[in-house]
N, C-alpha and C positions, 0 to 999 in steps of 0.2 A: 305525147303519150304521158300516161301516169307517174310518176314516179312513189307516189304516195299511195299506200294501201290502207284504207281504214278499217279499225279494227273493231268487230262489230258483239256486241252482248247476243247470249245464248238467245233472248225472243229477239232480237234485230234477224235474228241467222233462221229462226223462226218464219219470221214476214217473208223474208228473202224468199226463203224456201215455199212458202204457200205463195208466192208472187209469180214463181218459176211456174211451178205447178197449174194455176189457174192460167197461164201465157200457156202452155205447153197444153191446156186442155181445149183451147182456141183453134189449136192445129199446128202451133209454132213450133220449131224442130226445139228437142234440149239444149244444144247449142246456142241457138237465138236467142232463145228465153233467159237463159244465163247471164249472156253478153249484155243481153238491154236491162238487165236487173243490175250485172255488174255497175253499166253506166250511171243507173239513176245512184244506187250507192253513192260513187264516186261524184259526183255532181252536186248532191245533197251536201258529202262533206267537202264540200270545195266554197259549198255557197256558205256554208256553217263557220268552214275557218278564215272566209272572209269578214263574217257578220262578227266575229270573235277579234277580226284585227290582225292575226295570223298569214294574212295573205293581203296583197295588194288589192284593188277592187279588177285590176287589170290583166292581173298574173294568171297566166295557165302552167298546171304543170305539165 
């Protein structure tokens, strides 16, 4: 599981949100859409603060 949350600028929270939306216009319940938007988020900055050094190439949180 996560323990990190990252924190995202008003147009990232923007994307987010039209990301959800366009998922959700597919047929995807709100819920799902969410979750798999939460994920890519969280993956993105996982790969970011590896590529920054911040993280082992190995480590999950």
């Amino acid at each position: 599981m996560y323990n990190h949350t990252p924190t995202l600028t008003h147009s990232e929270q923007q994307v987010a949100a039209e990301r959800i939306h366009d998922l959700m216009a597919t047929g995807i319940s709100s819920g799902e859409a969410i979750m798999i938007v939460a994920n890519e988020i969280r993956e993105a900055d996982m790969k970011r603060r590896q590529a920054a050094g911040e993280l082992p190439a190995d480590e999950e949180e």
